[in-house]
PyMOL Python script that loads the backbone (N, CA, C, O; Angstrom):
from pymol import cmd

cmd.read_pdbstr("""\
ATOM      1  N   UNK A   1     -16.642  22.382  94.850  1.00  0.00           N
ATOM      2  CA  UNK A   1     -17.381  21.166  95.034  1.00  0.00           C
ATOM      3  C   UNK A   1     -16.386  20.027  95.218  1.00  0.00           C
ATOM      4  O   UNK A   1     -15.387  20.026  94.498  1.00  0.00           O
ATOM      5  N   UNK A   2     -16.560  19.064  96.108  1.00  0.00           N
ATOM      6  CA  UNK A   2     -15.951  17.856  96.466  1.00  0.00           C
ATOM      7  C   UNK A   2     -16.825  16.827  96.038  1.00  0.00           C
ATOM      8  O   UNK A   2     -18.046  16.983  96.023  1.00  0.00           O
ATOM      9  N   UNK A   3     -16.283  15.823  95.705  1.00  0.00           N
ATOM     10  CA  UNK A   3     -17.030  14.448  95.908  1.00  0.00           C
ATOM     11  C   UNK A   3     -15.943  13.722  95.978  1.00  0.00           C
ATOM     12  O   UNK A   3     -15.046  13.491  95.166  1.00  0.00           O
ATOM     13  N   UNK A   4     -16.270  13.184  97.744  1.00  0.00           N
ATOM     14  CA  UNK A   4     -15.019  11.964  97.683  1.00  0.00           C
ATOM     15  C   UNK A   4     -16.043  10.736  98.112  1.00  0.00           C
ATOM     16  O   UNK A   4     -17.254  10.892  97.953  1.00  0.00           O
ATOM     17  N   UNK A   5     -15.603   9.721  98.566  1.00  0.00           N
ATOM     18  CA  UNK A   5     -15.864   8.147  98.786  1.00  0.00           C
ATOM     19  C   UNK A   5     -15.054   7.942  99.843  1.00  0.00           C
ATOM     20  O   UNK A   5     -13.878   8.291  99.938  1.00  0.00           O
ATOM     21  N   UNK A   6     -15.874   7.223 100.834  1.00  0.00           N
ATOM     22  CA  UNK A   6     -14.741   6.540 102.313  1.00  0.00           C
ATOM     23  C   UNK A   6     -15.365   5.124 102.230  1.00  0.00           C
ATOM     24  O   UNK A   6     -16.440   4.576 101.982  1.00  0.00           O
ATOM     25  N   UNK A   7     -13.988   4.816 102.603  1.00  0.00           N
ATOM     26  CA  UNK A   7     -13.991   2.940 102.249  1.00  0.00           C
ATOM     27  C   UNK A   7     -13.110   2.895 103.805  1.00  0.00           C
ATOM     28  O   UNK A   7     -12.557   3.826 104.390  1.00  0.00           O
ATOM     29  N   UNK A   8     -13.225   1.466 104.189  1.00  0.00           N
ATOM     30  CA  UNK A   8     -12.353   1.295 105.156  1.00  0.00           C
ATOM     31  C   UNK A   8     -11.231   2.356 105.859  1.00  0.00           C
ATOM     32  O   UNK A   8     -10.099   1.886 105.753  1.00  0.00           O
ATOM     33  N   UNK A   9     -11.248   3.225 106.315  1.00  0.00           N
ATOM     34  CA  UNK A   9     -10.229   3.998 106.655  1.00  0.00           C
ATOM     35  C   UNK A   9      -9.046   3.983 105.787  1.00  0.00           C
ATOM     36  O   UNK A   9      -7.859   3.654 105.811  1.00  0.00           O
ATOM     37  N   UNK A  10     -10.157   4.626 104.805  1.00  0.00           N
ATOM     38  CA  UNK A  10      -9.509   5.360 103.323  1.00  0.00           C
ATOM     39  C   UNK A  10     -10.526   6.304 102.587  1.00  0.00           C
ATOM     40  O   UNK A  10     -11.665   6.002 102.943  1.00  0.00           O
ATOM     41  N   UNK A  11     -10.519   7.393 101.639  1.00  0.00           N
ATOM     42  CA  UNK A  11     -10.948   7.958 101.489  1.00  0.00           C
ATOM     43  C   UNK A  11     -10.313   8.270 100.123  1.00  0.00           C
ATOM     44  O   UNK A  11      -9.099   8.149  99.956  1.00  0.00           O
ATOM     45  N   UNK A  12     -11.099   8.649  99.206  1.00  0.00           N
ATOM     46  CA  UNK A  12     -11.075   8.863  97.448  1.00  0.00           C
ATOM     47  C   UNK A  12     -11.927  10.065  97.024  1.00  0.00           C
ATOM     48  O   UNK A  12     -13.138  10.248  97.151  1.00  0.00           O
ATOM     49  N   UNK A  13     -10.902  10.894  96.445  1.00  0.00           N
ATOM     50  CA  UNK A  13     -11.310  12.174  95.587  1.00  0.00           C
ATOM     51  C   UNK A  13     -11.521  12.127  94.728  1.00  0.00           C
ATOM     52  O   UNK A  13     -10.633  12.243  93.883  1.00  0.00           O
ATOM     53  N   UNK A  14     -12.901  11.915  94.354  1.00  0.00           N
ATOM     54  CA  UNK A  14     -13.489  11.454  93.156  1.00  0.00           C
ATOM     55  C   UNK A  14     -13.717  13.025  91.735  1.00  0.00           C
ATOM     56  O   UNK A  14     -13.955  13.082  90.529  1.00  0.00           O
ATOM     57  N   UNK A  15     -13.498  13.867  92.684  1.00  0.00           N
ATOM     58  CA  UNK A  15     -14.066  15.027  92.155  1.00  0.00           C
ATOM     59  C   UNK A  15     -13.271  16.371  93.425  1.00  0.00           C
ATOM     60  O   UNK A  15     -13.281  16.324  94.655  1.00  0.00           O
ATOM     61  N   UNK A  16     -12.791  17.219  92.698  1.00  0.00           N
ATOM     62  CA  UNK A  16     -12.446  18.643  93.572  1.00  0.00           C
ATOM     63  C   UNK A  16     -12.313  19.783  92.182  1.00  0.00           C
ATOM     64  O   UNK A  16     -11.491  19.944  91.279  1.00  0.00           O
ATOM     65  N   UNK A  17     -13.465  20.366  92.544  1.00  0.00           N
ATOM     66  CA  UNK A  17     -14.028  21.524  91.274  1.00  0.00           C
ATOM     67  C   UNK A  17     -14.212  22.878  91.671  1.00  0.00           C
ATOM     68  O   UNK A  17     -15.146  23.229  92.393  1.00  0.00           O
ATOM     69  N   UNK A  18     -13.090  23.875  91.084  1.00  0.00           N
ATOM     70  CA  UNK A  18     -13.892  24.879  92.012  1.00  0.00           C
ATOM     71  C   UNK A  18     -14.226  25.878  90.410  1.00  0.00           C
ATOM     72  O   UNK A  18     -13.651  25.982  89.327  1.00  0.00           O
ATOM     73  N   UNK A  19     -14.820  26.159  90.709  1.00  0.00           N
ATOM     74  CA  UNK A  19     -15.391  27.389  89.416  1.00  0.00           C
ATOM     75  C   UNK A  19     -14.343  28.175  88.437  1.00  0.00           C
ATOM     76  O   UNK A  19     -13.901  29.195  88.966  1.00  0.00           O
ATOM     77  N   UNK A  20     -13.911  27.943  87.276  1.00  0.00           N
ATOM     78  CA  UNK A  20     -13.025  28.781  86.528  1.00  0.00           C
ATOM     79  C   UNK A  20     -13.133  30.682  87.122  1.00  0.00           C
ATOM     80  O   UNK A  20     -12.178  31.311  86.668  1.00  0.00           O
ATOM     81  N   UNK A  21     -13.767  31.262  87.698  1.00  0.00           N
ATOM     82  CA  UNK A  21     -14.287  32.426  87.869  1.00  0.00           C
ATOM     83  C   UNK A  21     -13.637  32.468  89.112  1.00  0.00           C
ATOM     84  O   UNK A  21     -13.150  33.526  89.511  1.00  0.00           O
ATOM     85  N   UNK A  22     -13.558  31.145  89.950  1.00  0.00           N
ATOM     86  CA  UNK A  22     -13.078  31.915  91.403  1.00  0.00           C
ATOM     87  C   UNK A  22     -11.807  31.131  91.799  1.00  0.00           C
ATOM     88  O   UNK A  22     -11.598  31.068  93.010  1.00  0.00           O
ATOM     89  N   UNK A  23     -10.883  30.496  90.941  1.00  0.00           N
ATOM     90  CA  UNK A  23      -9.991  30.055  90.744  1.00  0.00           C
ATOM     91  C   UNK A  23      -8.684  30.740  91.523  1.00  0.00           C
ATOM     92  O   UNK A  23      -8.583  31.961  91.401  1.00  0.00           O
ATOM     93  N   UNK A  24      -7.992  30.263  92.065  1.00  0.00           N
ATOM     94  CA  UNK A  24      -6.759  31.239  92.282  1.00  0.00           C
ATOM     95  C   UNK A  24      -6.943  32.457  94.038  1.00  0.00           C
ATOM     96  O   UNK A  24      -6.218  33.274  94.607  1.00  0.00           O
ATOM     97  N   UNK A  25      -8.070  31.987  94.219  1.00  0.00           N
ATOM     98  CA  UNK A  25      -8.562  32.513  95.402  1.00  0.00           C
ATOM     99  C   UNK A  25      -8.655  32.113  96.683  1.00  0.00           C
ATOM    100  O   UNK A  25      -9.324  32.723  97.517  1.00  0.00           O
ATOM    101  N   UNK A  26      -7.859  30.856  96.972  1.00  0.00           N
ATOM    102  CA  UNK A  26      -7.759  29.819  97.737  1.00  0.00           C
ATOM    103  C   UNK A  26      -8.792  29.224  97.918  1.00  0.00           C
ATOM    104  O   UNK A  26      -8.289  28.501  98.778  1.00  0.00           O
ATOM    105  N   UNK A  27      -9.868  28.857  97.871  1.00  0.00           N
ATOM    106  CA  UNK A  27     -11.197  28.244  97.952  1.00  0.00           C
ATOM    107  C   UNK A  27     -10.634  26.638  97.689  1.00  0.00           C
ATOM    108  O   UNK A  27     -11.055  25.844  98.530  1.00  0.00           O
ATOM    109  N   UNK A  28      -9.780  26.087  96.682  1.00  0.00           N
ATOM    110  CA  UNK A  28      -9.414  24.625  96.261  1.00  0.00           C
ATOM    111  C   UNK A  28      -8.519  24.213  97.993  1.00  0.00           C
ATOM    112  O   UNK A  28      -8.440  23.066  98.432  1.00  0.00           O
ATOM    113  N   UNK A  29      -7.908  25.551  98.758  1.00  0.00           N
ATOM    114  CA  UNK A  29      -6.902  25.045  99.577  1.00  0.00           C
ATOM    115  C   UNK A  29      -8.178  24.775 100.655  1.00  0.00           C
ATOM    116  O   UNK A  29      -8.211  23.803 101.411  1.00  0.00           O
ATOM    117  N   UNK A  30      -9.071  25.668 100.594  1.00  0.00           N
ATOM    118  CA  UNK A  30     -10.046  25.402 102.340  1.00  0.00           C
ATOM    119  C   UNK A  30     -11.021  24.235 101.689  1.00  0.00           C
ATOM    120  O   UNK A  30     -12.036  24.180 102.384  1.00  0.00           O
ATOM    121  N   UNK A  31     -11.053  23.674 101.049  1.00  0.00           N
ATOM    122  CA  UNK A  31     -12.055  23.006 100.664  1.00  0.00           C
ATOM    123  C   UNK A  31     -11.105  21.111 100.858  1.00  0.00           C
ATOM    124  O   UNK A  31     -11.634  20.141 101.400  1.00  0.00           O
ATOM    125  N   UNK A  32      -9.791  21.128 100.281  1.00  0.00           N
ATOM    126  CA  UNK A  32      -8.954  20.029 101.035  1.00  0.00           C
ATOM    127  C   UNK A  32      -8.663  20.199 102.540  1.00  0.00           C
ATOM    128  O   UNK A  32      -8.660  19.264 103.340  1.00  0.00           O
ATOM    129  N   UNK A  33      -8.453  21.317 102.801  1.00  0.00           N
ATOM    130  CA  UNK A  33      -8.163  21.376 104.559  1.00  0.00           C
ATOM    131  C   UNK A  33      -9.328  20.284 105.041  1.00  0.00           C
ATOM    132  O   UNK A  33      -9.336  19.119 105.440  1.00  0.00           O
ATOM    133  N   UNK A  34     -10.683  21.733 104.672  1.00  0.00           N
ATOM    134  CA  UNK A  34     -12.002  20.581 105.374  1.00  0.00           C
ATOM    135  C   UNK A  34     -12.110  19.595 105.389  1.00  0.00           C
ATOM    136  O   UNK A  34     -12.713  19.000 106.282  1.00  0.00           O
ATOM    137  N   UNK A  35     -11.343  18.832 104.004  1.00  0.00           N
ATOM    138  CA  UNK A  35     -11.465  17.685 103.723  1.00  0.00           C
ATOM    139  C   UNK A  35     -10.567  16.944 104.394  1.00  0.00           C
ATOM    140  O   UNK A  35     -10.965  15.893 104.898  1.00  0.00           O
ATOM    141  N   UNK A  36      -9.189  17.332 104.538  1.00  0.00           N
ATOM    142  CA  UNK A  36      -8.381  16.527 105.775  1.00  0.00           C
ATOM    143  C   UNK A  36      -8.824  16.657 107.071  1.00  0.00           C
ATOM    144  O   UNK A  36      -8.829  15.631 107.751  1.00  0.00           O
ATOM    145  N   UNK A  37      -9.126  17.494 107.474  1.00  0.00           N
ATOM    146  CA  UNK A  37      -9.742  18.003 109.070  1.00  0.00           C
ATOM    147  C   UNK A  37     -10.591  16.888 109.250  1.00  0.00           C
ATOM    148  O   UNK A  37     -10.374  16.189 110.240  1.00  0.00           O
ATOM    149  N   UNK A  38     -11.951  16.436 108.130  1.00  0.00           N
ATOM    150  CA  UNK A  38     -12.991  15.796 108.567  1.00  0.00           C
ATOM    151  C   UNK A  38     -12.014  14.643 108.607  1.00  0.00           C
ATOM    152  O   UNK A  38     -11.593  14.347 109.725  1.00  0.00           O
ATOM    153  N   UNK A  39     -11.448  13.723 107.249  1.00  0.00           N
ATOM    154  CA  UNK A  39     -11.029  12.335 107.636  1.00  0.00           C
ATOM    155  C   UNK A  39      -9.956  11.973 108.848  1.00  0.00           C
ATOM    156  O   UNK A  39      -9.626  10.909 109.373  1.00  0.00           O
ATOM    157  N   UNK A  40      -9.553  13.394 109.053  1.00  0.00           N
ATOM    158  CA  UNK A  40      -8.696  12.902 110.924  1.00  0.00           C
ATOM    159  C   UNK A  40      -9.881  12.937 112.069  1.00  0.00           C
ATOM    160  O   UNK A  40      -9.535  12.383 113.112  1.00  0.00           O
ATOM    161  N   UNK A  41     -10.415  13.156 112.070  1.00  0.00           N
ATOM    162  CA  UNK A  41     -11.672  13.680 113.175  1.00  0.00           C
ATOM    163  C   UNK A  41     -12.496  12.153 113.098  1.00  0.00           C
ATOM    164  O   UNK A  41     -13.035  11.590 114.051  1.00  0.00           O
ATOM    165  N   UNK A  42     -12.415  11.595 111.481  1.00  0.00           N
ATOM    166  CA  UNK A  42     -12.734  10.181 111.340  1.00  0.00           C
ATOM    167  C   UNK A  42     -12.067   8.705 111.082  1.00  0.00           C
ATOM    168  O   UNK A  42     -12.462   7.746 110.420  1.00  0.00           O
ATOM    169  N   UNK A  43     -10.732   8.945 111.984  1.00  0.00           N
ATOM    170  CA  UNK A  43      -9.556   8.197 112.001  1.00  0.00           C
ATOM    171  C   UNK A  43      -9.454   7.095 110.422  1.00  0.00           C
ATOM    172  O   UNK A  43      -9.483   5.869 110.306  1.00  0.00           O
ATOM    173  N   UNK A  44      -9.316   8.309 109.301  1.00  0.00           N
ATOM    174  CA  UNK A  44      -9.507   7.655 107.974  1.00  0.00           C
ATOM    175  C   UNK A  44      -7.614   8.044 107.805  1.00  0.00           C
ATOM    176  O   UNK A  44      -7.066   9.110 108.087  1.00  0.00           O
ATOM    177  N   UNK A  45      -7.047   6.928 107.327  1.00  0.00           N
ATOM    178  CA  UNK A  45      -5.739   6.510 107.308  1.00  0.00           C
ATOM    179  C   UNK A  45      -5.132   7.600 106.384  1.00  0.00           C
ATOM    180  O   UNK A  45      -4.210   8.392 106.580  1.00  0.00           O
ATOM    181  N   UNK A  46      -5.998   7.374 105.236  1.00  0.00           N
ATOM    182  CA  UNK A  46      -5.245   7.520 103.632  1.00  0.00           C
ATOM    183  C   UNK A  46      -6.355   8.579 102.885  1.00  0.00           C
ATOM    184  O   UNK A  46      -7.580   8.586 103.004  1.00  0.00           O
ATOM    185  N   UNK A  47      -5.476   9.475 102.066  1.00  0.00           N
ATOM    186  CA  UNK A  47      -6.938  10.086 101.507  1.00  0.00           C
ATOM    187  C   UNK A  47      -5.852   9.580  99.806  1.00  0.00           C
ATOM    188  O   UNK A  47      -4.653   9.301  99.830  1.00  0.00           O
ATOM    189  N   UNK A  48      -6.492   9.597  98.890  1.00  0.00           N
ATOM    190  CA  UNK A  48      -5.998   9.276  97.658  1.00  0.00           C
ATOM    191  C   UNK A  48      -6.623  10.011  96.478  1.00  0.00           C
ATOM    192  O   UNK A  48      -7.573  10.741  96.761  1.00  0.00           O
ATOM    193  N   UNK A  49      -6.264   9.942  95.263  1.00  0.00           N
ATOM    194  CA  UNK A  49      -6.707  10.896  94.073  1.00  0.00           C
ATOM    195  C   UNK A  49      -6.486  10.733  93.003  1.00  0.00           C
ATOM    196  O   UNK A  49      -5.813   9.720  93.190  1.00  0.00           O
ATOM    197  N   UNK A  50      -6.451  10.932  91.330  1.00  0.00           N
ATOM    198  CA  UNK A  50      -5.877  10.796  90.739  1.00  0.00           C
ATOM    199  C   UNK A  50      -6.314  12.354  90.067  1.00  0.00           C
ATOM    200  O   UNK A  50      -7.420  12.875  90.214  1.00  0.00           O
ATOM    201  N   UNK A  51      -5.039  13.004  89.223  1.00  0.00           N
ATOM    202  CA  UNK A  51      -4.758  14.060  89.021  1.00  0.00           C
ATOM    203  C   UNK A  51      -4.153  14.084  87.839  1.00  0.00           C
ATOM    204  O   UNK A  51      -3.006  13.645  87.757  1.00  0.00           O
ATOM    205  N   UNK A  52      -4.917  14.684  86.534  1.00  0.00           N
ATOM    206  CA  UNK A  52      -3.928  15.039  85.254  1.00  0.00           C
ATOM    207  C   UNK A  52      -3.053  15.278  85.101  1.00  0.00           C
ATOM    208  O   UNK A  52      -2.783  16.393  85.546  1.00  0.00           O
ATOM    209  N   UNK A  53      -1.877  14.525  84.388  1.00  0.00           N
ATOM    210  CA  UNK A  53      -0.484  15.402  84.894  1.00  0.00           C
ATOM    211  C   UNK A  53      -0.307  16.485  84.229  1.00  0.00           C
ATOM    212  O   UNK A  53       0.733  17.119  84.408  1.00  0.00           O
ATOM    213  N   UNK A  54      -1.446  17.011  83.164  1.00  0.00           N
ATOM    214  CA  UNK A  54      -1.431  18.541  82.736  1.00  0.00           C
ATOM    215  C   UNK A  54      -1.833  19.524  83.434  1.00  0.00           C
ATOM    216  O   UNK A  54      -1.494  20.669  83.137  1.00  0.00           O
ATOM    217  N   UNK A  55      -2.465  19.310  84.274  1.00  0.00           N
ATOM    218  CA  UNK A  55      -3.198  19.814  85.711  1.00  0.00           C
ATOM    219  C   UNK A  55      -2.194  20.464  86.791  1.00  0.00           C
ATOM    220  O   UNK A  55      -2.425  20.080  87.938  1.00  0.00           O
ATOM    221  N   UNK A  56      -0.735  21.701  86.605  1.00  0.00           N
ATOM    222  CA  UNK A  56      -0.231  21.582  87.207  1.00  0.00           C
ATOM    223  C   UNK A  56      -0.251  22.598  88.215  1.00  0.00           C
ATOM    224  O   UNK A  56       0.601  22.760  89.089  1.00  0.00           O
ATOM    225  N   UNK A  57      -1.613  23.479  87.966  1.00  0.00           N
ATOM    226  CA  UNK A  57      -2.308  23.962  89.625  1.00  0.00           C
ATOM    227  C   UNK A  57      -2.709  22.904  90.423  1.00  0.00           C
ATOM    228  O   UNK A  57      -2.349  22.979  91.598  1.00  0.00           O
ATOM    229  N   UNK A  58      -3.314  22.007  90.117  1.00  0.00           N
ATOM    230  CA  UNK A  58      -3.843  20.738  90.952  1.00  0.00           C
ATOM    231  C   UNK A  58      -3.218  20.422  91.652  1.00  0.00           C
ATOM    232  O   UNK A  58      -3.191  20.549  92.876  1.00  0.00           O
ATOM    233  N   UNK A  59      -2.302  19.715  90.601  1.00  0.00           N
ATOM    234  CA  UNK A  59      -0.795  18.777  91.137  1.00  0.00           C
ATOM    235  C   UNK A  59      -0.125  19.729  92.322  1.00  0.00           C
ATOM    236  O   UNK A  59       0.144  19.104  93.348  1.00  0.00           O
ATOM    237  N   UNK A  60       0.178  21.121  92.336  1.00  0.00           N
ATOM    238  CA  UNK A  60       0.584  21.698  92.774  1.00  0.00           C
ATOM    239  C   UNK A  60       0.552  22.196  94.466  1.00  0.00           C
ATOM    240  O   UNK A  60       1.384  22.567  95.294  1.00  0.00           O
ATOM    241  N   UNK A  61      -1.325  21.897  94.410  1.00  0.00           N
ATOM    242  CA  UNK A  61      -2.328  22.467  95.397  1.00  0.00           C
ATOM    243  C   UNK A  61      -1.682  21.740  96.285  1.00  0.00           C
ATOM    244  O   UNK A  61      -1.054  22.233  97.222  1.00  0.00           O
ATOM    245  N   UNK A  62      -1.850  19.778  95.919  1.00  0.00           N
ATOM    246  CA  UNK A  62      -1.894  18.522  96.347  1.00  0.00           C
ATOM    247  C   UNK A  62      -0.504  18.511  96.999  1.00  0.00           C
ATOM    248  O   UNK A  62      -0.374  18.106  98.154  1.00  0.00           O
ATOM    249  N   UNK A  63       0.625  18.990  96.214  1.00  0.00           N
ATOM    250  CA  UNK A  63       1.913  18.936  96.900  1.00  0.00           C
ATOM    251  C   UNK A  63       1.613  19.666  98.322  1.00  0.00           C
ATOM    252  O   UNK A  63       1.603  19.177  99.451  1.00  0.00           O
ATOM    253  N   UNK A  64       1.385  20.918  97.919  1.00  0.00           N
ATOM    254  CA  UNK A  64       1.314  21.401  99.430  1.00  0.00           C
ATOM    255  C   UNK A  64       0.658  21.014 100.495  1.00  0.00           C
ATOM    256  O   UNK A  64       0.906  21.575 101.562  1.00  0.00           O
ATOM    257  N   UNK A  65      -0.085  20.223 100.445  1.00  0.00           N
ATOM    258  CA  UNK A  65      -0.890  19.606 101.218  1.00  0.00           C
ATOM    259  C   UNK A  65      -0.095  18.399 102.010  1.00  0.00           C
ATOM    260  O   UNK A  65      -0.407  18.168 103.178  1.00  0.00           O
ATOM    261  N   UNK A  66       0.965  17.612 101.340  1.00  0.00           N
ATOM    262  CA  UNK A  66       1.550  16.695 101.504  1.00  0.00           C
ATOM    263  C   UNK A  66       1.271  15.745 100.471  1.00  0.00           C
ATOM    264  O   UNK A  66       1.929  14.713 100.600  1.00  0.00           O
ATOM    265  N   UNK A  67       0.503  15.772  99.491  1.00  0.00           N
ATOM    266  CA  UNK A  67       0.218  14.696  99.064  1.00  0.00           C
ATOM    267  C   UNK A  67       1.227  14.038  98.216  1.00  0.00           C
ATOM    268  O   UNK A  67       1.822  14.866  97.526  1.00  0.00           O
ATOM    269  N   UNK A  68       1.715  12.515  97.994  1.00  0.00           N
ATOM    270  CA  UNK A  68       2.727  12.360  96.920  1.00  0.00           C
ATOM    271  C   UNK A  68       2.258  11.338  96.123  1.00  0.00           C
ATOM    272  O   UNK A  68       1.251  10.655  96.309  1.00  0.00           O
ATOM    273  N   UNK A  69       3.241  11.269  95.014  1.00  0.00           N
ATOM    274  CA  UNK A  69       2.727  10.322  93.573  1.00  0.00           C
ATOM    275  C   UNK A  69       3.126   9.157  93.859  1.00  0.00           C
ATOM    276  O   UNK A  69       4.324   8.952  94.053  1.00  0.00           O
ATOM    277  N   UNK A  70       2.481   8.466  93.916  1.00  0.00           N
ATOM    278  CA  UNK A  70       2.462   7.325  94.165  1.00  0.00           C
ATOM    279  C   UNK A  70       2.696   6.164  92.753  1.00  0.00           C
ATOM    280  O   UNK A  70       3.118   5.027  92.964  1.00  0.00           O
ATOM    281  N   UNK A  71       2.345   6.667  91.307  1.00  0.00           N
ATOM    282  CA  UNK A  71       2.087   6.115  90.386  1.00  0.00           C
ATOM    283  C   UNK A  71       1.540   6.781  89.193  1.00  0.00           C
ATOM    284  O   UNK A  71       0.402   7.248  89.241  1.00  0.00           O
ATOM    285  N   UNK A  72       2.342   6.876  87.997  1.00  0.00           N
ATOM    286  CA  UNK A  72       1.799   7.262  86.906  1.00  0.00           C
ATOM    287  C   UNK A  72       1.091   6.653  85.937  1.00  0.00           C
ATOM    288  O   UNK A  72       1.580   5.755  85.252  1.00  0.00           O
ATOM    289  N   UNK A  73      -0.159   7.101  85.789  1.00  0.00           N
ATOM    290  CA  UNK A  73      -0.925   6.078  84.718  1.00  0.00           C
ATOM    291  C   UNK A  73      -1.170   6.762  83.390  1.00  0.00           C
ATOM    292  O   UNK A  73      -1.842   7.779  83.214  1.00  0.00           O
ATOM    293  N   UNK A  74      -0.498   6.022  82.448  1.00  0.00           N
ATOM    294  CA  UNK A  74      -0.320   5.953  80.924  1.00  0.00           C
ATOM    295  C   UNK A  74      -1.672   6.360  80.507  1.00  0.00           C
ATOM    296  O   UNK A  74      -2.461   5.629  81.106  1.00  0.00           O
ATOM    297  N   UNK A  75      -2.114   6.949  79.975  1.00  0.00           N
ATOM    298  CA  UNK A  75      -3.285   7.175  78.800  1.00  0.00           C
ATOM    299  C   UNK A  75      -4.397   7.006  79.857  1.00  0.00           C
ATOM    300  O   UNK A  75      -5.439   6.429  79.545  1.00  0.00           O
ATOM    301  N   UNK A  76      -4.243   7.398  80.855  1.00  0.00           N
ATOM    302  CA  UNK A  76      -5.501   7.127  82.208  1.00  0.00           C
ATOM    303  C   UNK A  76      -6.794   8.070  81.937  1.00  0.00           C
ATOM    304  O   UNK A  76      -7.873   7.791  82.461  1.00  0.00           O
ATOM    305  N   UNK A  77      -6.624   9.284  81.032  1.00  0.00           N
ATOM    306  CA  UNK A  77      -7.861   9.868  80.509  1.00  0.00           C
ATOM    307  C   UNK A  77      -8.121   9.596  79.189  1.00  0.00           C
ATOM    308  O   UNK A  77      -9.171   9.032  78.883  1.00  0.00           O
ATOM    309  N   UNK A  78      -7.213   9.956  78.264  1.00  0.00           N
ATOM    310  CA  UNK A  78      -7.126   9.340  76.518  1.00  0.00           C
ATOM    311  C   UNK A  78      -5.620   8.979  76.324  1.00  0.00           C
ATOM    312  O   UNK A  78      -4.684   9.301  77.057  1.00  0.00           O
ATOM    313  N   UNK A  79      -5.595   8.349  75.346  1.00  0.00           N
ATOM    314  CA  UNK A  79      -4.396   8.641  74.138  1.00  0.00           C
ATOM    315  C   UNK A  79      -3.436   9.348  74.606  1.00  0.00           C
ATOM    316  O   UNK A  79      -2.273   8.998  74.409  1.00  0.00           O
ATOM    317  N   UNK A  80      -3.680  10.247  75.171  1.00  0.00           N
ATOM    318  CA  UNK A  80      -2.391  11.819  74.976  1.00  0.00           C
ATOM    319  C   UNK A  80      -2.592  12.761  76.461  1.00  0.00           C
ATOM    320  O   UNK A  80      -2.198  13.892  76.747  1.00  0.00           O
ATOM    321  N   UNK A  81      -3.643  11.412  77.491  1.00  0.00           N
ATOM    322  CA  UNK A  81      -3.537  12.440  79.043  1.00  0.00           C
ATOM    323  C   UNK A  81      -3.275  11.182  79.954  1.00  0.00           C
ATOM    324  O   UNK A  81      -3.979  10.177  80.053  1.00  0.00           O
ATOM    325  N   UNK A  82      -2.088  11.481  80.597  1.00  0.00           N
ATOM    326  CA  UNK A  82      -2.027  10.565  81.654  1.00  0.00           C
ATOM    327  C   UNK A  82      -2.459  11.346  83.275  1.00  0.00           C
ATOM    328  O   UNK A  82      -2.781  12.463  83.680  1.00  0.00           O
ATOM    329  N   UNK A  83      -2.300  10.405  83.661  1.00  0.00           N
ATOM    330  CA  UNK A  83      -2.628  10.957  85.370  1.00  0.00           C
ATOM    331  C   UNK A  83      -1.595  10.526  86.722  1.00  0.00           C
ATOM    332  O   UNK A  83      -0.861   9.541  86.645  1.00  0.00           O
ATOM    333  N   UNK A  84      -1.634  11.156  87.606  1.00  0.00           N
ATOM    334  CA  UNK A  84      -0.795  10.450  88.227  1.00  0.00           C
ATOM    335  C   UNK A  84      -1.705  10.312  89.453  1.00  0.00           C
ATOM    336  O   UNK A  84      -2.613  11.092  89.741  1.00  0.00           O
ATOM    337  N   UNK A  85      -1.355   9.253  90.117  1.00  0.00           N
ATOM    338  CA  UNK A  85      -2.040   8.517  91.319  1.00  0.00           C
ATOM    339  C   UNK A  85      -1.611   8.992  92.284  1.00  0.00           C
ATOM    340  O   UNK A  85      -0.387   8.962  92.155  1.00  0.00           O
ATOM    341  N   UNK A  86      -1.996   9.648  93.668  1.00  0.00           N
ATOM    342  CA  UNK A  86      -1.533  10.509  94.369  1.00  0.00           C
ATOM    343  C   UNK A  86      -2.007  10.187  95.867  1.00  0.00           C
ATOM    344  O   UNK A  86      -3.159   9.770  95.984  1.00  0.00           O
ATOM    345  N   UNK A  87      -1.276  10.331  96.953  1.00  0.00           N
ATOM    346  CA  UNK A  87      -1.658   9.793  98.108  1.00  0.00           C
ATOM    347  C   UNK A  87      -1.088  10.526  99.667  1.00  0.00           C
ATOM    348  O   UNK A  87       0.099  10.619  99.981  1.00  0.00           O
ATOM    349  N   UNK A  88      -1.854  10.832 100.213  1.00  0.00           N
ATOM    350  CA  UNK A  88      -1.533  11.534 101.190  1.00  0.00           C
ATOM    351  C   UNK A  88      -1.727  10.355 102.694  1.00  0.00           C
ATOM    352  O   UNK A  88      -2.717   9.624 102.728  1.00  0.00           O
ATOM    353  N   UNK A  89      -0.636  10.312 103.885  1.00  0.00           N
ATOM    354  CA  UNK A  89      -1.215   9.283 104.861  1.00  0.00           C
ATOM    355  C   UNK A  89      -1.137  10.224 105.549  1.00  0.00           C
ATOM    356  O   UNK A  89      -0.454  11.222 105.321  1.00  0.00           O
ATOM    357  N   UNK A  90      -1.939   9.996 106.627  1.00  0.00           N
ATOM    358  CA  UNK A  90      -2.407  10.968 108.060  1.00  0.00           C
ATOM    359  C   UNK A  90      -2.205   9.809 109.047  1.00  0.00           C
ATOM    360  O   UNK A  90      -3.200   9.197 109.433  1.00  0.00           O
ATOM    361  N   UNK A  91      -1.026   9.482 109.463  1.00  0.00           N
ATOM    362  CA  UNK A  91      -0.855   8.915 110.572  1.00  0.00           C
ATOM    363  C   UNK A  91      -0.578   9.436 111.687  1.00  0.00           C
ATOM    364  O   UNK A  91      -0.444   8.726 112.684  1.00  0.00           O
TER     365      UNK A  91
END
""", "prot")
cmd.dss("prot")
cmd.show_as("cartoon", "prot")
cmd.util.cbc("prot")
cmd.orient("prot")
């Protein structure tokens, strides 16, 4: 499951969920492809995210994709989880 947001030729990953059960099966990689494929097809600049930095399948996925950190945010979920701000450009 995706849920992103498009703003001005930009675009926000509000949500990328794929099922603990089917994890590890590439489904997280075709599900960002689609998701880059559509925002070039919709001359959307920037896609952006923020990502647990305990999260380091996520983080991981996102590298390969191109995506980079743009910014680490302190206590961005609680106390004891930060996140990092993450940004891919499609120029």
């Amino acid at each position: 499951m995706i849920i992103q947001y498009f703003t001005l030729r930009s675009s926000h990953i509000r949500t990328l969920y794929i099922d603990p059960n089917d994890r590890g099966q590439g489904f997280g990689g075709i599900l960002l492809q689609h998701m880059i494929n559509y925002a070039r097809e919709h001359d959307i600049l920037r896609i952006k995210l923020k990502v647990n930095t305990s999260n380091i399948p996520a983080y991981r996925l996102y590298q390969q994709y191109d995506f980079q950190p743009v910014e680490l945010l302190s206590q961005y979920y609680s106390k004891d989880a930060d996140a990092y701000r993450i940004l891919l450009l499609l120029l």
